[in-house]
C-alpha positions as CSV (number, residue, x, y, z in Angstrom):
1,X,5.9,24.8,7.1
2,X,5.6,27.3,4.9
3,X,5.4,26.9,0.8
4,X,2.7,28.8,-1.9
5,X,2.9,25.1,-3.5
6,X,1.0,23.6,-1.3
7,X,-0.5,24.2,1.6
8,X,-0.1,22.9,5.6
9,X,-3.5,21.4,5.6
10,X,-2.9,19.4,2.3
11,X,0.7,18.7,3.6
12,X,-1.2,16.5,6.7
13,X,-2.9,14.1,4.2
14,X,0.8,13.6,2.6
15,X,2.0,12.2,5.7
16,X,0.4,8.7,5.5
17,X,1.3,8.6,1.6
18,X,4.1,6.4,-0.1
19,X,5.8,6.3,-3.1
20,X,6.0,2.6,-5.0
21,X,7.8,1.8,-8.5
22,X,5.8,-0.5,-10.2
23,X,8.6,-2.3,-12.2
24,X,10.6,-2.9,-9.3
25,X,8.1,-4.8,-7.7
26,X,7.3,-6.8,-11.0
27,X,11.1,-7.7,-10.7
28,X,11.2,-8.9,-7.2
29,X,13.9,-6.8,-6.5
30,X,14.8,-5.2,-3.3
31,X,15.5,-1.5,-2.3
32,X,11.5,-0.4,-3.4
33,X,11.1,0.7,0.1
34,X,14.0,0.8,2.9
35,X,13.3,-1.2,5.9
36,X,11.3,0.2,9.0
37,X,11.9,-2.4,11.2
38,X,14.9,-2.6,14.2
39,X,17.6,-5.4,13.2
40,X,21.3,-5.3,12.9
41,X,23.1,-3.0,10.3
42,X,20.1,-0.2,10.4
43,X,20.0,3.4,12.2
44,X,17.9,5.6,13.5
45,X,17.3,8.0,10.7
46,X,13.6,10.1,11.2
47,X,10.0,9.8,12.6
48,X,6.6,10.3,10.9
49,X,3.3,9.7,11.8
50,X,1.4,6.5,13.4
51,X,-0.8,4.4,10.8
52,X,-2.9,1.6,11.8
53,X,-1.0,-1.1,11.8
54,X,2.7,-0.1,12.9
55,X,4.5,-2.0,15.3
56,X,3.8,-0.5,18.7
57,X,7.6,-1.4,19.8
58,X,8.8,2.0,17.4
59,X,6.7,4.1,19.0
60,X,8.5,7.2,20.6
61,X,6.5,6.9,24.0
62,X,8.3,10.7,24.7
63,X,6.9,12.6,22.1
64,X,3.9,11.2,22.5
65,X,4.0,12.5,26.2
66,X,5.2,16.1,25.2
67,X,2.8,16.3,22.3
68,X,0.3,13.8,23.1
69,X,0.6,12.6,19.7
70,X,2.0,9.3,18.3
71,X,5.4,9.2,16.1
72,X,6.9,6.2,14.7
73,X,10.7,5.5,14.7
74,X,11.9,4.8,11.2
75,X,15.5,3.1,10.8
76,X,16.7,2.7,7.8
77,X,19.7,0.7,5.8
78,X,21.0,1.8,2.8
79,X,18.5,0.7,0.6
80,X,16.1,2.8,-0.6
81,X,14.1,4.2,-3.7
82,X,15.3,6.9,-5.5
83,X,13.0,9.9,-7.3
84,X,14.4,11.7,-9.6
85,X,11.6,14.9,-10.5
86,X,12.1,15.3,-13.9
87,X,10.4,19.0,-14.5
88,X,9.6,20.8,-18.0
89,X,10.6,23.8,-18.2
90,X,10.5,24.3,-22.0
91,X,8.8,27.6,-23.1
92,X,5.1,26.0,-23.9
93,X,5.1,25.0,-20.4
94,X,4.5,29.2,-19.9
95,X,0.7,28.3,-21.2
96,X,-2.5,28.3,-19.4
97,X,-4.4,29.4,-16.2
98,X,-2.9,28.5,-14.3
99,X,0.2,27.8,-16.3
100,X,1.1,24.0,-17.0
101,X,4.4,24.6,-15.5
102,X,2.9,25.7,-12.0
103,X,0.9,22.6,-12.1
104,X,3.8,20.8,-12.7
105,X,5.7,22.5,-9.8
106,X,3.1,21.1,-7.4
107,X,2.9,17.6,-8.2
108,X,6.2,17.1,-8.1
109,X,6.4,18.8,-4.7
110,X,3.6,17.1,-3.0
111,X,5.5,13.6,-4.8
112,X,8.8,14.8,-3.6
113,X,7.0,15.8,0.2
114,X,5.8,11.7,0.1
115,X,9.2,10.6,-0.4
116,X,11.1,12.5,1.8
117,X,9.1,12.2,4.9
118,X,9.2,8.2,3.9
119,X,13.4,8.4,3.8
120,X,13.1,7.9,-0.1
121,X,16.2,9.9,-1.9
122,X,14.7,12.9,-3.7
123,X,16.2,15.1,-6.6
124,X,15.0,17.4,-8.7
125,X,15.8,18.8,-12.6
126,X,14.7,21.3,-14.2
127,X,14.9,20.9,-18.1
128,X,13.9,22.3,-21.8
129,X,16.8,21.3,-24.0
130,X,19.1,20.1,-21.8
131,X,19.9,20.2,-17.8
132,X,19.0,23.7,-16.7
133,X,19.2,23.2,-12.9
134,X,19.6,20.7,-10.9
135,X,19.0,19.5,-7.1
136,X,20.9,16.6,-6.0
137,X,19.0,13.3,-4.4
138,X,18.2,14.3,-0.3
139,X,17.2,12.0,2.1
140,X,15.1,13.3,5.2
141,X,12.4,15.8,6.2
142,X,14.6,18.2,6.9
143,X,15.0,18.3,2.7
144,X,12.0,19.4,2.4
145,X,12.6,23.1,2.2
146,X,15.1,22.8,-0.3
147,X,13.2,20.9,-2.4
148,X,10.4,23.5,-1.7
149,X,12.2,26.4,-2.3
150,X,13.8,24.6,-5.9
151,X,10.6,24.6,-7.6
152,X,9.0,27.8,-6.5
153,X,8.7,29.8,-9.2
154,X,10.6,28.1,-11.6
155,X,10.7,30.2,-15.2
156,X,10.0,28.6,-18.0
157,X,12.2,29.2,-21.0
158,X,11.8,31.9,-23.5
159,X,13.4,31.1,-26.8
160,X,14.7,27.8,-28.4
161,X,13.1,24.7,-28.9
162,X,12.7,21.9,-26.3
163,X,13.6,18.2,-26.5
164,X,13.2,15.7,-24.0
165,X,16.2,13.6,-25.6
166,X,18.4,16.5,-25.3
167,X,18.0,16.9,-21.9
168,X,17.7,12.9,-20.9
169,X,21.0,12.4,-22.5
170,X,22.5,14.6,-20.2
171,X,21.1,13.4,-17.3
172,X,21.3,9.4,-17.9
173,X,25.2,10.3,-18.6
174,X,25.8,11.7,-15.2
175,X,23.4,10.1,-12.8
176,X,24.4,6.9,-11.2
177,X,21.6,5.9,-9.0
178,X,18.8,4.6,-11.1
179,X,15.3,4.6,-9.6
180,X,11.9,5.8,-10.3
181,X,11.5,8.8,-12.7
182,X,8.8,11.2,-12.7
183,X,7.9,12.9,-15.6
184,X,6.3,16.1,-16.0
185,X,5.9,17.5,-19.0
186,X,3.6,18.7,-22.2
187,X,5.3,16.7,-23.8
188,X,5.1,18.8,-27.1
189,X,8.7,18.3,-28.8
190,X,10.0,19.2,-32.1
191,X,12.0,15.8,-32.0
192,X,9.5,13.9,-30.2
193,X,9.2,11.8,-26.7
194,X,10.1,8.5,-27.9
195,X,13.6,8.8,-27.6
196,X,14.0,10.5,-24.5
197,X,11.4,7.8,-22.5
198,X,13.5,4.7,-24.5
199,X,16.6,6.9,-23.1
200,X,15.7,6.3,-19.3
201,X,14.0,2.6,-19.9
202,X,17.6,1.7,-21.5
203,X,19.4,3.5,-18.2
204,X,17.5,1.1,-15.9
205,X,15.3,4.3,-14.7
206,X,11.2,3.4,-13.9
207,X,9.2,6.3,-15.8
208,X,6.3,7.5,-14.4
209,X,4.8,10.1,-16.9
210,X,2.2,12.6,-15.9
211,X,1.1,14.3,-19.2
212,X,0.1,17.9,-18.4
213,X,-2.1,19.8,-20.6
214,X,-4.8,23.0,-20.7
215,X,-8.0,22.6,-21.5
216,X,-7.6,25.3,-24.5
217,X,-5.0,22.8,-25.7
218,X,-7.6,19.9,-26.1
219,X,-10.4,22.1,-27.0
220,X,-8.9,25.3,-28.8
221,X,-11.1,28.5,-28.1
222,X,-9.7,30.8,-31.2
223,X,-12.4,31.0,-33.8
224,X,-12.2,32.9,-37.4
225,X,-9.0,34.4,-38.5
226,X,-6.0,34.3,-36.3
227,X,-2.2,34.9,-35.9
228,X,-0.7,31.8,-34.0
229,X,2.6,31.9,-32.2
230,X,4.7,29.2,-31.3
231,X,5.6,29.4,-27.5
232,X,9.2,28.3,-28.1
233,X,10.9,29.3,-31.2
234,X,8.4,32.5,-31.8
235,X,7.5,31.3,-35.3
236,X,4.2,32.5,-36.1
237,X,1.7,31.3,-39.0
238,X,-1.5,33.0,-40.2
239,X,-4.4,30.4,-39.8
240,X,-8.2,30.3,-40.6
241,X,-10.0,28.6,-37.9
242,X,-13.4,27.1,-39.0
243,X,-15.5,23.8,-38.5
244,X,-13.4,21.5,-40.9
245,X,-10.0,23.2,-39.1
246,X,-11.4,22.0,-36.1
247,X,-11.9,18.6,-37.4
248,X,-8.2,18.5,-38.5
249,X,-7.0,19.5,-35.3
250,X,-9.5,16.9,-33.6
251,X,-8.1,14.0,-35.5
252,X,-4.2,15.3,-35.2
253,X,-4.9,15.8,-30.9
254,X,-6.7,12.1,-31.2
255,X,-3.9,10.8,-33.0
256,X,-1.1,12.0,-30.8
257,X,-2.5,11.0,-27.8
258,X,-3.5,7.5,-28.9
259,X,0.2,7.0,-30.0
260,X,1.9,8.2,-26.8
261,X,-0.6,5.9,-24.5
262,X,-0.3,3.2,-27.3
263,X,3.7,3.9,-26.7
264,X,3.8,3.9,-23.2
265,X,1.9,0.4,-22.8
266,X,4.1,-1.2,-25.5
267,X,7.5,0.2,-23.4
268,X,6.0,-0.8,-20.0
269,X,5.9,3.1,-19.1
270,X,3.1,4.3,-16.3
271,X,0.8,7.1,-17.9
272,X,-1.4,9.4,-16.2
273,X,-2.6,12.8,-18.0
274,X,-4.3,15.4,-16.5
275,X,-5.1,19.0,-17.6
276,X,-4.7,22.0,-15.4
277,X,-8.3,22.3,-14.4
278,X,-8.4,18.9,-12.9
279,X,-8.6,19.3,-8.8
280,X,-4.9,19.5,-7.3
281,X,-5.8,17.4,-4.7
282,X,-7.7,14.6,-7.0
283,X,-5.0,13.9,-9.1
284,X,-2.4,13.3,-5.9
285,X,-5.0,11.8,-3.9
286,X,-7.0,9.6,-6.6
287,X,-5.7,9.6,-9.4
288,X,-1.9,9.1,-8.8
289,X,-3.2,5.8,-6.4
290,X,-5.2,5.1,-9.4
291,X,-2.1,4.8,-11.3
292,X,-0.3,3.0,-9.3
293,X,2.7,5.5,-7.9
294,X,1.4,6.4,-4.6
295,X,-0.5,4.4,-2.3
């Protein structure tokens, strides 16, 4: 399989990966994870790899003759968990090294790559002030490509302000299968994020938010006079950067990040932030179990 989002090697430790929605299992209610056991009323659907643990009666004894490997039969009803990758694509998502919205790009396809191999549903939006495209749920392995080939390269916008409400609206409105939402954003909106997250709690979607910020964004390296101009609607402002404008700035970043995890706990929301110099593979492999969507 070939991708620049992620590569083959990395792809192999995704295999033994699942997705879980949090609130779902707080609720008790089914369709978190489609069965994977032979009964009546379920199909063969796909195969993935053998984990300690599986029931030796799914094994497909002739692959593992042909590749000397072992492969699990998965069957599946029509219960299942669908992920929606919700994807930023506002113009301050253009910032950084690498940019935010790369980042982005390759979380939710190595989150995407986990569902799909496990016969979750999978779509995909891309989004700045409202719906700019759109890939509709897939179910299967044989997605994966399409899902790939979605977010590669994926431009952010130039011009306009962004709003998460905007484009949530939108989407709640024409979406009828709820399930667990991920997230990926700045979230840096004119009209704010609370809105758009009570949006998809109040559509019966799970939100999963992973905040994505640069370093330069937390820790600002201008210094002295300066011409700042904003990624999105091009307004500029002359600004004199010194210690007690670094102070201001210190408490204003504090502040904003206090309220959205302060807002997230209140609105039973799941929270993970991470800026673009944090290891790829720690945040999928670590942190994400850390915070409870993969395991």
């Amino acid at each position: 399989m070939t991708t620049t989002l992620l590569d083959p090697q990395f792809l192999r430790k995704l295999d033994s990966l699942g997705l879980q929605s949090r609130r779902l299992a707080r609720a008790g209610l089914r369709g978190e994870r489609r069965s994977r056991t032979l009964g009546r009323g379920v199909e063969f659907a796909d195969y993935r790899s053998y984990q300690v643990g599986d029931d030796y009666r799914h094994i497909d004894w002739s692959i593992y003759s042909r590749l000397d490997r072992l492969f699990i039969k998965l069957f599946s009803e029509e219960e299942d968990i669908n992920v929606h990758l919700f994807v930023d694509t506002s113009g301050s998502m253009g910032w950084g090294a690498p940019r935010k919205l790369d980042y982005a790009a390759r979380i939710a396809a190595a989150v995407g790559y986990i569902g799909l191999v496990n016969l979750d549903r999978v779509g995909a939006v891309a989004y700045a002030t409202r719906v700019q495209r759109q890939l509709p749920p897939q179910r299967g392995r044989g997605q994966i490509f399409r899902l790939f080939d979605f977010l590669e390269g994926l431009p952010a916008q130039t011009g306009g302000a962004s709003s998460l409400q905007g484009a949530m609206w939108e989407y709640v409105h024409q979406t009828k299968r709820r399930g667990l939402m991920l997230i990926l954003s700045d979230l840096l909106y004119p009209d704010g994020y609370e809105e758009g997250l009570k949006l998809a709690r109040y559509h019966h979607f799970d939100p999963f938010v992973i905040h994505i910020l640069s370093d330069d964004e937390l820790m600002p390296a201008v210094r002295g006079d300066a011409r700042l101009v904003d990624a999105e609607t091009q307004q500029a402002v002359e600004v004199s950067v010194d210690g007690p404008a670094l102070e201001a700035y210190a408490r204003a970043r504090d502040g904003f990040l206090g309220g959205l995890e302060e807002f997230c706990l209140r609105h039973q929301i799941d929270y993970v932030r991470a800026t673009t110099t944090v290891p790829f593979e720690d945040l999928i492999l670590r942190y994400l179990r850390l915070g409870g969507l993969v395991r």
